[in-house]
Residue frames as a rotation matrix with the C-alpha (Angstrom) as fourth column:
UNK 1
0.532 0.847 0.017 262.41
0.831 -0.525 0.185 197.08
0.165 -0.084 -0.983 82.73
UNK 2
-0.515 -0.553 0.654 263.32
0.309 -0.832 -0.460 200.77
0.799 -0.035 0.600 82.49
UNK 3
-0.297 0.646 -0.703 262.52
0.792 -0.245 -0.559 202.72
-0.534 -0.723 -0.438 86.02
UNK 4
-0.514 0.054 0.856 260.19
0.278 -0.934 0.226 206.35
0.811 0.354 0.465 84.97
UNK 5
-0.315 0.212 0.925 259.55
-0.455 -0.889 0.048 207.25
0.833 -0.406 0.377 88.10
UNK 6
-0.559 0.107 -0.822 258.61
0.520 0.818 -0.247 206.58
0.646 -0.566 -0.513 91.72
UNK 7
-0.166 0.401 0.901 256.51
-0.459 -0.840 0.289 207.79
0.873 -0.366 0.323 94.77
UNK 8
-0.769 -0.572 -0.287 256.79
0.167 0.253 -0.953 207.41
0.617 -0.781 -0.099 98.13
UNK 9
0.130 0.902 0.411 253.45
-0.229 -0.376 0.898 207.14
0.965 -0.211 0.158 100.45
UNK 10
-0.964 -0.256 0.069 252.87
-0.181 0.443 -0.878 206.72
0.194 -0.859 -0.474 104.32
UNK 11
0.023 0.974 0.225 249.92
-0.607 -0.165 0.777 205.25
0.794 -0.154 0.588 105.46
UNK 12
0.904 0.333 0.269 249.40
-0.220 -0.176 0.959 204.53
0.367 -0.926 -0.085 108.91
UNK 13
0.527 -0.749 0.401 252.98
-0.651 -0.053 0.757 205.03
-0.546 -0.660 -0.515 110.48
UNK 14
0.163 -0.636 0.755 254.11
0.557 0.691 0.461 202.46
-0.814 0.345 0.467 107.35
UNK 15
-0.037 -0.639 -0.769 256.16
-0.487 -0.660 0.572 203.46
-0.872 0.396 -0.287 104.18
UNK 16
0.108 0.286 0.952 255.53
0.242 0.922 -0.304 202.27
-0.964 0.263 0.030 100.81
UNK 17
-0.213 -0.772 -0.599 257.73
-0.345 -0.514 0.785 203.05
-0.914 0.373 -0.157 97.82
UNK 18
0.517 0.697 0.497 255.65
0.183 0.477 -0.860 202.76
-0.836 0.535 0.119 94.53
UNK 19
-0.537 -0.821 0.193 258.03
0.092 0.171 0.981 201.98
-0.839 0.544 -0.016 91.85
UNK 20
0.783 0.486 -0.388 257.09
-0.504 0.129 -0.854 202.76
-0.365 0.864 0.346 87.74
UNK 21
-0.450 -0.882 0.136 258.47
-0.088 0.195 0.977 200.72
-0.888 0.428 -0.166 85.03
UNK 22
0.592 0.387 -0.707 258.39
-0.742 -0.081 -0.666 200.74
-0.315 0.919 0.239 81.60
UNK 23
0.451 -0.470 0.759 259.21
0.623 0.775 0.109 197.20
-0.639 0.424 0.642 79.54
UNK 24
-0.353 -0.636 -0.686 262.15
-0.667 -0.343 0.661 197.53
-0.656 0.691 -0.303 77.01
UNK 25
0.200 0.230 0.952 260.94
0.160 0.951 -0.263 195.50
-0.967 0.205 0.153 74.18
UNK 26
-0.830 -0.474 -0.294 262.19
-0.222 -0.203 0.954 194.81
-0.512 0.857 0.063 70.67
UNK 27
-0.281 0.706 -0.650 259.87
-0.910 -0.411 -0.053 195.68
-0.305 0.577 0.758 67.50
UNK 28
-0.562 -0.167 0.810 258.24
-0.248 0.968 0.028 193.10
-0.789 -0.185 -0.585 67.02
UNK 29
-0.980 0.166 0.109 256.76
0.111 0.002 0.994 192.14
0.165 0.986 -0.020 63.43
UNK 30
-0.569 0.799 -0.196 253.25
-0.794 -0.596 -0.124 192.80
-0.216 0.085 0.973 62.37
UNK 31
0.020 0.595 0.804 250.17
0.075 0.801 -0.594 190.58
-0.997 0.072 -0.028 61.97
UNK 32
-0.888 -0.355 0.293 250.13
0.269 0.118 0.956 189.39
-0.374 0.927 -0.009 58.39
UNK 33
-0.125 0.860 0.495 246.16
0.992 0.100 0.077 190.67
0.017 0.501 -0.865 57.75
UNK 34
-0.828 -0.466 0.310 246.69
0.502 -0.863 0.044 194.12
0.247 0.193 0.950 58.54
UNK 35
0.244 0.781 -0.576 243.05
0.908 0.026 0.419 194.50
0.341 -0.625 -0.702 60.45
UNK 36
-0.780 -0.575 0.246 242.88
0.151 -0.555 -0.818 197.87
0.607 -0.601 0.520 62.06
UNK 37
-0.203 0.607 -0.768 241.03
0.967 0.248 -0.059 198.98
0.155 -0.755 -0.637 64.73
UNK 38
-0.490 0.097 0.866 239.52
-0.017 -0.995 0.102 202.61
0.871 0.035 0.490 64.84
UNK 39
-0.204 0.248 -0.947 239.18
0.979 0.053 -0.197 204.58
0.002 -0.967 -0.253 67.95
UNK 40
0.090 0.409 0.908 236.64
0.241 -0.894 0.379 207.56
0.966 0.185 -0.179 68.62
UNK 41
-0.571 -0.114 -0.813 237.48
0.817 -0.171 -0.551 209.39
-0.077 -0.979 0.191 71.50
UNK 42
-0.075 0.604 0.793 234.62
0.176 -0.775 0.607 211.69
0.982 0.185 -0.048 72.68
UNK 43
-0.701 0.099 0.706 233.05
-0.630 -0.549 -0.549 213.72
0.334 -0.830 0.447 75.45
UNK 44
0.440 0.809 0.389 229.28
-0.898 0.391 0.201 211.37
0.011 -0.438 0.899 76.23
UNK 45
0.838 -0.544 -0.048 231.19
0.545 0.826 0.145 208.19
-0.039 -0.147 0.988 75.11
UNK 46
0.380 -0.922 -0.078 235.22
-0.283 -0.196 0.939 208.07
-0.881 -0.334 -0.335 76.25
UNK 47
-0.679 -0.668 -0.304 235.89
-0.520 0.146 0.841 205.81
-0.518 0.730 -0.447 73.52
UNK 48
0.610 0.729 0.310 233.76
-0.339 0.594 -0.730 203.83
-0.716 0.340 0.610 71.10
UNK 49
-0.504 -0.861 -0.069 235.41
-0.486 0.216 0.847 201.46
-0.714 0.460 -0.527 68.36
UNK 50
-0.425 0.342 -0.838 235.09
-0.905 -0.133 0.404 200.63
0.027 0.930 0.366 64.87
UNK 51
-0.952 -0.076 -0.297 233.53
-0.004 0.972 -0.235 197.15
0.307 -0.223 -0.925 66.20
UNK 52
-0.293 0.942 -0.165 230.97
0.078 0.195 0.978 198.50
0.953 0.273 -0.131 67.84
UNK 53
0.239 0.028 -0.971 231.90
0.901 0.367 0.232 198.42
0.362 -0.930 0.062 71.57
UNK 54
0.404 0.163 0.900 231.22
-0.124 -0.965 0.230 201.95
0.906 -0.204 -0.370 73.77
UNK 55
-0.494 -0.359 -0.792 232.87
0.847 0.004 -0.531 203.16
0.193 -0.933 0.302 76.80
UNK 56
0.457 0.717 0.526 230.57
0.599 -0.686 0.414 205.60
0.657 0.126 -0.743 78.15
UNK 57
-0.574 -0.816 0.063 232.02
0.549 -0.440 -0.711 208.85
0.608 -0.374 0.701 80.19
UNK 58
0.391 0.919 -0.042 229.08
0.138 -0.014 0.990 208.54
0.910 -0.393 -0.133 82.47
UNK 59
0.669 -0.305 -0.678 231.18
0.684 0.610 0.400 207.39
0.292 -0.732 0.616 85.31
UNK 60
-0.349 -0.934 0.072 233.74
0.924 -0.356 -0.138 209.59
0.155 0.019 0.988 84.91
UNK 61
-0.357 0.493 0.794 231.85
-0.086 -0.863 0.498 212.83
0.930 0.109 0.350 84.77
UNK 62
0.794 0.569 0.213 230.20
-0.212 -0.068 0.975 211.38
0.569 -0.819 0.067 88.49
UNK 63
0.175 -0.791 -0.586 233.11
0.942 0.307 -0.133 211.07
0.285 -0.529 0.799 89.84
UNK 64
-0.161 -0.160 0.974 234.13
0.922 -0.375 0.091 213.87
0.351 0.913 0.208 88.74
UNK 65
-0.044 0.654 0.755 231.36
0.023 -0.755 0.655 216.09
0.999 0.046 0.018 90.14
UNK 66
0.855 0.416 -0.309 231.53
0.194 0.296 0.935 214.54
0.480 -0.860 0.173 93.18
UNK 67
0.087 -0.763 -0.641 235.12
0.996 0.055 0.070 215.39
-0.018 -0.644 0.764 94.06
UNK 68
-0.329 -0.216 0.919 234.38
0.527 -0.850 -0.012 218.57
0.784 0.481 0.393 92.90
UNK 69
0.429 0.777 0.461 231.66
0.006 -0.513 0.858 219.31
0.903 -0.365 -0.225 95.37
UNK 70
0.680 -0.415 -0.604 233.86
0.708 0.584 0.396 217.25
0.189 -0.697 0.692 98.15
UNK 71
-0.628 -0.719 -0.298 236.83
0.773 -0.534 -0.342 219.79
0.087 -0.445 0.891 97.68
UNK 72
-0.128 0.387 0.913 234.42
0.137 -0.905 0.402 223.12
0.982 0.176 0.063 97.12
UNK 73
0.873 0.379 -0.307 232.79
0.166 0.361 0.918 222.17
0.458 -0.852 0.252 100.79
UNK 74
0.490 -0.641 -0.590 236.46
0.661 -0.168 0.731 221.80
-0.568 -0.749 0.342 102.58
UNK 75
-0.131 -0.283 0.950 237.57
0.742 -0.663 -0.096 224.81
0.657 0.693 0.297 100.50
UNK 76
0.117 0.528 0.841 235.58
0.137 -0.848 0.512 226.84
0.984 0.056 -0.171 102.68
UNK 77
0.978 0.114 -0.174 236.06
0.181 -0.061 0.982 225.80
0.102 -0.992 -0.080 106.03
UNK 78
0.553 -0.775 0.306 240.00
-0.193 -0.477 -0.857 227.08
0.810 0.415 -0.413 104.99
UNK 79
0.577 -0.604 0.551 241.61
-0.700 -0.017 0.714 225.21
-0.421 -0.797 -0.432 108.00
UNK 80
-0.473 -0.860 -0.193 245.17
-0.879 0.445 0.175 223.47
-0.064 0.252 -0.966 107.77
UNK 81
-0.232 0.583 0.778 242.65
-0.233 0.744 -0.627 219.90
-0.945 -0.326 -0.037 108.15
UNK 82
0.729 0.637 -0.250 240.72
-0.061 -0.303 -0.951 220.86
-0.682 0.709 -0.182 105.54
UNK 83
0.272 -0.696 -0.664 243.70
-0.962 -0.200 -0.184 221.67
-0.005 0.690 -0.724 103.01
UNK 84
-0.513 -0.667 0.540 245.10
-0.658 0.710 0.252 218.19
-0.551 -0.226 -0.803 104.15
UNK 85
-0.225 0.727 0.649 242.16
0.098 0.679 -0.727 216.52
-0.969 -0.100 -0.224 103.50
UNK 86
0.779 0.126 -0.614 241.68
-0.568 -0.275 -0.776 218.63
-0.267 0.953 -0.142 99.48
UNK 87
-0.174 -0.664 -0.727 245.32
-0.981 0.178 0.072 217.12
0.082 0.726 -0.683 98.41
UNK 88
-0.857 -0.050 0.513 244.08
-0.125 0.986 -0.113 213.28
-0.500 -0.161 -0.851 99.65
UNK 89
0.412 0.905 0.105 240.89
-0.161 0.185 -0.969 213.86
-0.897 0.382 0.222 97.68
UNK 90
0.454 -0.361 -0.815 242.82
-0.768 -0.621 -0.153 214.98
-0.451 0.696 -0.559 95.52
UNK 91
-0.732 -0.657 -0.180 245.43
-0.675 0.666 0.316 211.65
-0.088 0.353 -0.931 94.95
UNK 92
-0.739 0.462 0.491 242.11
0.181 0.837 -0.516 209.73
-0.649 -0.293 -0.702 95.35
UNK 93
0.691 0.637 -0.341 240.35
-0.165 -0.320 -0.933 211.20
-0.704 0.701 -0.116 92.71
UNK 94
0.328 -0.513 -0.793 243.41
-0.940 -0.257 -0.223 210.89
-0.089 0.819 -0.567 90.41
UNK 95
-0.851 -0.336 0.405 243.89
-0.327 0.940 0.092 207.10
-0.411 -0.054 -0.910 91.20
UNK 96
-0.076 0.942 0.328 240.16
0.258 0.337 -0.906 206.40
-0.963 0.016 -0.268 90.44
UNK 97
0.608 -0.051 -0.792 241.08
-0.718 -0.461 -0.522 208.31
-0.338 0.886 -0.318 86.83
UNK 98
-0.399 -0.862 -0.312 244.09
-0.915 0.355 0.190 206.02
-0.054 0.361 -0.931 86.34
UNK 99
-0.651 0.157 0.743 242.47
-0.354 0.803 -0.480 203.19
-0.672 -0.575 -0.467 86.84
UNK 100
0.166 0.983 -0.076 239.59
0.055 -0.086 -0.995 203.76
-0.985 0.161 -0.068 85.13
UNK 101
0.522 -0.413 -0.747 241.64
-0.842 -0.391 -0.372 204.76
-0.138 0.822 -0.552 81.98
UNK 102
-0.444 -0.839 0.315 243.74
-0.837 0.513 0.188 201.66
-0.320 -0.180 -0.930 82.45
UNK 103
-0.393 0.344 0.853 241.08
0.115 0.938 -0.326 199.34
-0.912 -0.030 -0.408 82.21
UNK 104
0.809 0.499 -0.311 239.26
-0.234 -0.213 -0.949 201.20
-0.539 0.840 -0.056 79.19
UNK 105
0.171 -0.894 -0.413 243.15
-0.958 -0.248 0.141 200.77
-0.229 0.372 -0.900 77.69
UNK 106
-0.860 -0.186 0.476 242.96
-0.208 0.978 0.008 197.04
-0.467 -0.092 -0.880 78.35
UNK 107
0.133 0.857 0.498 239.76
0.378 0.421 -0.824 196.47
-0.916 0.298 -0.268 76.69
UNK 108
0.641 0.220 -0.736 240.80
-0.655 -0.345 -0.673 198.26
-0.401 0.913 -0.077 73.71
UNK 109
-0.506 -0.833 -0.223 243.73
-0.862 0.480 0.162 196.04
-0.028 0.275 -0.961 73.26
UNK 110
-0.413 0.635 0.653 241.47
-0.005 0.715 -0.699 192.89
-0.911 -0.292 -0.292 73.90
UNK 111
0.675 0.730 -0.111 239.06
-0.073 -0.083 -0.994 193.99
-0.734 0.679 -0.003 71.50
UNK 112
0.321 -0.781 -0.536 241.91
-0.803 -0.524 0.284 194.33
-0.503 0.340 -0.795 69.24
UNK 113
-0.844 -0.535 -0.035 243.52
-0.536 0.841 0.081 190.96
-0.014 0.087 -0.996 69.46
UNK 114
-0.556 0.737 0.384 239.90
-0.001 0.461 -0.887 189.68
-0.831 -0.494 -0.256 69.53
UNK 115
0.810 0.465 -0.357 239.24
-0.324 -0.152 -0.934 191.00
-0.489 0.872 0.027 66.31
UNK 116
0.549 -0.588 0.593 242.68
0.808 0.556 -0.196 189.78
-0.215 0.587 0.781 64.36
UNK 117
0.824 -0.349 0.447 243.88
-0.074 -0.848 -0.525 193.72
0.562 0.399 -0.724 63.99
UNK 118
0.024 -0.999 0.037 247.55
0.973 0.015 -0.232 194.24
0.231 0.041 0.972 63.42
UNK 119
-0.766 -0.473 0.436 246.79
0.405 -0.881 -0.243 198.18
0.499 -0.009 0.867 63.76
UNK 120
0.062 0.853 -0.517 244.84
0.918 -0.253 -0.306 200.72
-0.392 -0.456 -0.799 66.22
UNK 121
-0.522 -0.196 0.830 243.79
0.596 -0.780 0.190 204.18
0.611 0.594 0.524 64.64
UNK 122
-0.131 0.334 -0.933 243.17
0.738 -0.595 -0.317 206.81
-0.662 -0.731 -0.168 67.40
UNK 123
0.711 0.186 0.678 241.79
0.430 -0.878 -0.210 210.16
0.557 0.441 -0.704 65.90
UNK 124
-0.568 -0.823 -0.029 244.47
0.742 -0.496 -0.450 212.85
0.356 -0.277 0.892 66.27
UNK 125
0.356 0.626 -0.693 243.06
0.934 -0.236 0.267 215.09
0.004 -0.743 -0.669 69.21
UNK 126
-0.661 -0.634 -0.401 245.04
0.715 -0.695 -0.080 218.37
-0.228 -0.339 0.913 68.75
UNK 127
-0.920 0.371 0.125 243.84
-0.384 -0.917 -0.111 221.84
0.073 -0.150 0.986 69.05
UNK 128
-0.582 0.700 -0.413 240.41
0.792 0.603 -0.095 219.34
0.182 -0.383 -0.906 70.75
UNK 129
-0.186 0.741 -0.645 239.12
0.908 -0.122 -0.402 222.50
-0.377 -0.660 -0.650 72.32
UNK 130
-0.523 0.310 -0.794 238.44
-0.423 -0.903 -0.075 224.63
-0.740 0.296 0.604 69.68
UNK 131
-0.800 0.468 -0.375 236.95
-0.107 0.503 0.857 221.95
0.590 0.726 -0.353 67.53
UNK 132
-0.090 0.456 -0.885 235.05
0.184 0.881 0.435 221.25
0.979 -0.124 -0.164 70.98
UNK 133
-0.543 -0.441 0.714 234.54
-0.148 -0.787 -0.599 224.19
0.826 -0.431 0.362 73.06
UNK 134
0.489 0.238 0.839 232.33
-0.810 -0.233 0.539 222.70
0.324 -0.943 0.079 76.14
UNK 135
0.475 -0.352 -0.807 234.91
0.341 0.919 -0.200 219.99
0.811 -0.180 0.556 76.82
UNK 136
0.956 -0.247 0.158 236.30
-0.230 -0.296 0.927 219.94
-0.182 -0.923 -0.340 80.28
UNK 137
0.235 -0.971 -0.035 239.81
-0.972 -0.234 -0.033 219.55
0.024 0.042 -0.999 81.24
UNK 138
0.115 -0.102 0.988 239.26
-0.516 0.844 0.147 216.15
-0.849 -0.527 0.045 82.35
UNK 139
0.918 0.305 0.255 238.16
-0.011 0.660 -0.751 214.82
-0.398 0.686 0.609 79.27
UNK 140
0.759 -0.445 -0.476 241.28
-0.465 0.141 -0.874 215.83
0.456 0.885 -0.100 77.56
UNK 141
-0.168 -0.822 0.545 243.73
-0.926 0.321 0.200 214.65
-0.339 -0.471 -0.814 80.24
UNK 142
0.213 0.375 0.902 241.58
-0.326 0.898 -0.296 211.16
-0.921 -0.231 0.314 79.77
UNK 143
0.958 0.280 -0.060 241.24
-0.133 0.247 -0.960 211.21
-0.254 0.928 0.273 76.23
UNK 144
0.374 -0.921 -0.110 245.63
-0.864 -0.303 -0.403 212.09
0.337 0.246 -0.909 75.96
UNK 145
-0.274 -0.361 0.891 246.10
-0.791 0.611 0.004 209.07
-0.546 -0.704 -0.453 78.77
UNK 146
0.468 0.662 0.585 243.91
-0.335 0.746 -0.576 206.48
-0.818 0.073 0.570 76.81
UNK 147
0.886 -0.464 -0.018 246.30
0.103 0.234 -0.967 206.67
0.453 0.854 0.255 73.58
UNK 148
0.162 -0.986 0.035 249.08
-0.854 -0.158 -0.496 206.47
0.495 0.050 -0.867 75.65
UNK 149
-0.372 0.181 0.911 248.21
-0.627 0.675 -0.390 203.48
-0.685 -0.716 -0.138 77.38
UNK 150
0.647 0.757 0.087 247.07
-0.371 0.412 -0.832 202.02
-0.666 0.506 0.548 74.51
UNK 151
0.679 -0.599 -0.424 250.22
-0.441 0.128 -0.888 202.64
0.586 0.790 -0.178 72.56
UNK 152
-0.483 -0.853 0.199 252.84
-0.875 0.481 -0.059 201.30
-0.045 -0.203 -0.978 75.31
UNK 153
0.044 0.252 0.967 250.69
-0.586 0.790 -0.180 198.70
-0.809 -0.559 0.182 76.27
UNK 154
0.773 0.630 -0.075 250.02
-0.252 0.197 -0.948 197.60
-0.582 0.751 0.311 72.60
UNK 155
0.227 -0.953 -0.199 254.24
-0.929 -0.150 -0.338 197.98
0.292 0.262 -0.920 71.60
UNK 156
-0.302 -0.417 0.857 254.80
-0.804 0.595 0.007 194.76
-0.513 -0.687 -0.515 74.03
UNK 157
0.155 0.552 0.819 252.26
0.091 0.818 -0.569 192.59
-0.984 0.163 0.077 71.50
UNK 158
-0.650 -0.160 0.743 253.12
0.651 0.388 0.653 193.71
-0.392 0.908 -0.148 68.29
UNK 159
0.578 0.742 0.339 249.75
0.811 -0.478 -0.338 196.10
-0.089 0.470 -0.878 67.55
UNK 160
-0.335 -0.536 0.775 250.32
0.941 -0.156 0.300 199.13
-0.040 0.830 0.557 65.95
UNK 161
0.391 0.920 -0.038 248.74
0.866 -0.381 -0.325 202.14
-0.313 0.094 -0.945 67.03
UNK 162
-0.817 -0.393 0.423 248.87
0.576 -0.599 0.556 205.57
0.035 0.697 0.716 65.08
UNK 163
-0.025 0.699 -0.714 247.02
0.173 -0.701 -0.692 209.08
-0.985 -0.141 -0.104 65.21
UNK 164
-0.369 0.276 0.887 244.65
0.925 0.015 0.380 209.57
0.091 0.961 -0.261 62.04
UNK 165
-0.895 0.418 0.158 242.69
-0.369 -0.891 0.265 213.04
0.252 0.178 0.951 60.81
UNK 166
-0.809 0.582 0.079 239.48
0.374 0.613 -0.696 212.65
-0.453 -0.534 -0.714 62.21
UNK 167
0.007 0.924 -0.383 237.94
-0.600 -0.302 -0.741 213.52
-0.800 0.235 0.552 59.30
C-alpha cells in the first residue's frame, strides 16, 4: 500500500492517527465480453445506471440543508464556542458525504460485476455548470468523488472505467 495522506484527531483526551492508503496493483487483464456499464450522474438522481438501478440525491440535499441551517444559527451567536462548534459540523457533515459517496461507489462496482461488465462509462462532467446552471457546489464535489471512487476502487478488479461525451 502507498500512504496519501493522514489526519490526526483527539477525542476525549485520546489521540487517533487516521492513516490513507492507496493499493499498488498491477493491470490486470480485461473480462473477455466487454459488457459496459453506463453511468448518469445528475442533480434529483446522484447516479442512475444503464441497468436500471437509481441513487437518488434526496438524502444528500437533507443533509445538506440541515447543516446548513445548523452552521447559519451558530454563525450568529459569533462566539469562540460557536466557531468551534461550525468546524465540527463541519468534519461531520463532510464524513456523512464520504461515506455516503463510498457506498454509492460500492454499489456501482457490484452492479458491475453483477452484470458481467468488463467496462464503466461515466459521462464526462466538465464545464457541468454551465450546461447546468442551478447545480450546487455539493453536487459537483459528489458527482467528481463518485468517479473517483469508482475508478480506484474498480483498478484493484480489473473493470475499466472511462469518461464518455454525454451526448
Amino acid at each position: 500500500y502507498e500512504t496519501t495522506g493522514a489526519t490526526l484527531h483527539e477525542r476525549n483526551d485520546e489521540f487517533y492517527l487516521h492513516v490513507r492508503t492507496k493499493a499498488v496493483v498491477d493491470d490486470p487483464e480485461s473480462s473477455e465480453n466487454g459488457a459496459v456499464l453506463g453511468v448518469d450522474l445528475g442533480v434529483e438522481n446522484i447516479a442512475v445506471t444503464s441497468t436500471g438501478t437509481f441513487w437518488s440525491g434526496d438524502e444528500l440535499n437533507h443533509w445538506h440543508r440541515e447543516y446548513e441551517k445548523r452552521r447559519a444559527s451558530l454563525q450568529q451567536c459569533g462566539s469562540r464556542k460557536a466557531h468551534e462548534i461550525i468546524q465540527s459540523v463541519g468534519r461531520t457533515e463532510t464524513g456523512r458525504f464520504e461515506q455516503m459517496i463510498h457506498r454509492i461507489s460500492n454499489e456501482i462496482i457490484m452492479e458491475a460485476i453483477e452484470n458481467d461488465c468488463s467496462h464503466i462509462a461515466f459521462e464526462e462532467l466538465t464545464n457541468i455548470r454551465d450546461r447546468m446552471p442551478g447545480i450546487k457546489k455539493l453536487h459537483t464535489w459528489a458527482l467528481r468523488r463518485i468517479y473517483q471512487y469508482v475508478e480506484y476502487k474498480a483498478e484493484s478488479i480489473g473493470l475499466t472505467v472511462e469518461k464518455v461525451n454525454p451526448q
